[in-house]
N, C-alpha and C positions, 0 to 999 in steps of 0.2 A: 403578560402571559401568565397563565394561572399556574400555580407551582406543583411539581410534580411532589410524591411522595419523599425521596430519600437521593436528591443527588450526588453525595457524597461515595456513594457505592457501586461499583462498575455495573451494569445492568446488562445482561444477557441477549446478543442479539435477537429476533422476532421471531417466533417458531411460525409454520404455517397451523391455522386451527385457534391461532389465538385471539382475544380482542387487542386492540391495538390501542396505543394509549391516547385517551382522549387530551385535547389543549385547548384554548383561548389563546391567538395573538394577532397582533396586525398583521397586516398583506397590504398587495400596492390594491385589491379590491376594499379594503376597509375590515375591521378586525372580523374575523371569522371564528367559529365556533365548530370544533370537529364533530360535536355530537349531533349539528344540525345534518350532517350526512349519514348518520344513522341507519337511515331507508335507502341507500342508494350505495348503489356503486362508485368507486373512485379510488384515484391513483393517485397518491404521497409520491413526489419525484423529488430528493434530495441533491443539491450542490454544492462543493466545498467553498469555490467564492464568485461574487458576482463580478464581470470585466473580464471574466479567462474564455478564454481560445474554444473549449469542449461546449463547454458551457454553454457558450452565443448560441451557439452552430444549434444544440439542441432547441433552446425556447423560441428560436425562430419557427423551425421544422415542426414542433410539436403546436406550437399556435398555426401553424398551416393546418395543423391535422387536426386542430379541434374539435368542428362540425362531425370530422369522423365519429369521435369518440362521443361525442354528445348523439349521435345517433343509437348509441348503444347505452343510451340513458348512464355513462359514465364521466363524473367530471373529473379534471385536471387540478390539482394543488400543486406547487414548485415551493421548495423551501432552500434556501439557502442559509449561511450562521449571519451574514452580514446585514444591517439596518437594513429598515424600512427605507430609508433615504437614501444610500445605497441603489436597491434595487430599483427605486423607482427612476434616480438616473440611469441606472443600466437600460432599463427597457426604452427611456429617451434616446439612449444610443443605437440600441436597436432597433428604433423604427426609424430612424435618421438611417440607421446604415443599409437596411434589408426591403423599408416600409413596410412590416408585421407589424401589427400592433398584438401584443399578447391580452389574452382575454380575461384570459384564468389566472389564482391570485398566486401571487407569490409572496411566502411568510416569512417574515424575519424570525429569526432566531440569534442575538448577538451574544448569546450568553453559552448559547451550543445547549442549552436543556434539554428541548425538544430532540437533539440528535443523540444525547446521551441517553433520555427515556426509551428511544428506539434502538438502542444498543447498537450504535451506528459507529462512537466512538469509546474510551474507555474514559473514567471521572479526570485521568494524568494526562490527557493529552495536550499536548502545545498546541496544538493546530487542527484544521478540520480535511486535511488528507485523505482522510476515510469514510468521509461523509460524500455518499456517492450510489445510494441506495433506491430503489425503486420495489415500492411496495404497492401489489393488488388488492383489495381490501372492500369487500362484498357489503351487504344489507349488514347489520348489526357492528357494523366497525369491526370485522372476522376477517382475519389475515389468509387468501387464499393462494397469494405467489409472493414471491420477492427475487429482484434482480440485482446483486451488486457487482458496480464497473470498475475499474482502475481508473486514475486520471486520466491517462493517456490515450481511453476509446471511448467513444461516444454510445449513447445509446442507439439502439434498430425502432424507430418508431413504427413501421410496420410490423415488428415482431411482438410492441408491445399491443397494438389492435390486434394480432392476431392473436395474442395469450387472453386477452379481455373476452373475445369472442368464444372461443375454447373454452373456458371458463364458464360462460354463461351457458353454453350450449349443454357441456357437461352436466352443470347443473341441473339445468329446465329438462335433461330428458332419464336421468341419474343416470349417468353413462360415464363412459370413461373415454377423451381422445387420442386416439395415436400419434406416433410417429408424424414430424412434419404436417398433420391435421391441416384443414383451410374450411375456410365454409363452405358448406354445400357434402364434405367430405363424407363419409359414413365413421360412423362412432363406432366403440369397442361394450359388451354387455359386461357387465361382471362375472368373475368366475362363477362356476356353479361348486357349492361347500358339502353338498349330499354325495353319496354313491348313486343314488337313484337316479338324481337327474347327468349325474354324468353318462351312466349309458344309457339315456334315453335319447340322448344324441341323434340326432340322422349321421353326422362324422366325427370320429373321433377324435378332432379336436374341438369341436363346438362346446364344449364344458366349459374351457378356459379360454377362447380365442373366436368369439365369434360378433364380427360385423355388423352394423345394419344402420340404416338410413333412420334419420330424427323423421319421425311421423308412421314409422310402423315396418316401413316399407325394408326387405332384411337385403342383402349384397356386400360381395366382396371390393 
C-alpha cells in the first residue's frame, strides 16, 4: 500500500465536500488504485473483521445488489484491516455458505493505514471496533455522504441505492431532495437569496419551499 503522509497523528474524521484520500493496495480483485476512480462514482464500505456475523450478512446482500449499483454507473470497494488471504478465505466461505460470489474487490488493510487516513480510527487504537464506515464519493474522489454503523447493526442496502440515486439526481438537476425522497419523486429548488424574487412568488412559500419534477415539469 502506498504510504500515506503522517500516521503517527490522529487524522480527523471525513468532512462531506472533501477529497478523499487517495491508496494503492491489494484486493481479492488484484491490487487496485483509488485514483483509477477518479471519474466515477463509488462506495468505500469499511469492516472491522472478516468471519463476523454483521459482516457475512452484508457482502452477501450487497453482491446480490451489485448489478443495481452498477446500473447507476457506481462501483462497490469493501475494505476490511485483515489480509488479503484473510479475505479471500472469507469470501470461500461465503459462497460455500450462501452461493454469492462477491464481485467487487475487497482491500486489505493489516496495518489499519487506510482506516486511520479516513479518520475511521484514532493512531492509539487496539483494535478496529470503529472501523465501520461507509463513504459516497462522486467524480473527482469528493466526499458526498458518509454513514457510520455500530457493530451490532447491519447496514440498509436499499438505503444505500437510495442515497446514491438522490445524490446523483440532486446533482444532475442542482436541486436539493427531500424528506424520505425515491425516484421518480419530485425535487426541492433552492431558496430564493433576493427580496425580489421572493415576492415574485405566485405563494408565499415558493421563495423557500418549492417542488418540482426533474425535467421541468413543477408539482407538489
Amino acid at each position: 500500500m502506498a504510504p500515506f503522509s503522517d500516521s503517527t497523528q490522529d487524522t480527523p474524521p471525513l468532512r462531506i465536500g472533501e477529497i478523499v484520500p487517495r491508496f494503492t493496495a491489494r484486493s481479492t480483485q488484484g491490487v487496485i488504485d483509488l485514483a483509477d476512480y477518479d471519474d466515477r462514482w463509488f462506495i468505500l464500505f469499511a469492516h472491522p473483521a472478516d468471519f463476523t456475523p454483521v459482516c457475512t450478512s452484508e457482502l452477501i446482500e450487497l453482491a446480490k445488489a451489485e448489478a443495481d449499483f452498477a446500473a447507476l454507473d457506481c462501483a462497490l470497494i469493501g475494505h476490511s484491516v485483515d489480509s488479503l488471504y484473510s479475505h479471500l478465505a472469507w469470501l470461500r466461505a461465503i459462497h460455500e455458505l450462501s452461493g454469492v460470489k462477491v464481485g467487487f474487490p475487497l482491500v486489505e488493510d493489516p496495518s489499519m493505514e487506510i482506516a486511520r487516513a479516513y479518520g475511521m480510527m484514532s493512531c492509539d487504537a487496539t483494535d478496529a471496533t470503529t472501523v465501520r464506515t461507509t463513504y459516497f464519493i462522486g467524480p473527482g474522489g469528493i466526499l458526498h455522504a458518509s454513514i457510520c454503523y455500530p457493530l451490532n447493526v447491519g447496514r440498509s442496502i436499499p438505503e444505500m441505492l437510495r442515497l446514491v440515486k438522490a445524490l446523483q439526481e440532486a446533482e444532475r438537476n442542482d436541486a436539493l431532495a427531500p424528506a424520505n425522497w425515491q425516484p421518480g419523486d419530485a425535487l426541492l429548488r433552492d431558496p430564493e437569496e433576493t427580496i425580489g424574487k421572493v415576492l415574485s412568488g405566485s405563494k408565499a412559500n415558493d421563495w423557500f419551499y418549492s417542488p418540482f419534477r426533474a425535467g421541468g415539469r413543477s408539482g407538489k
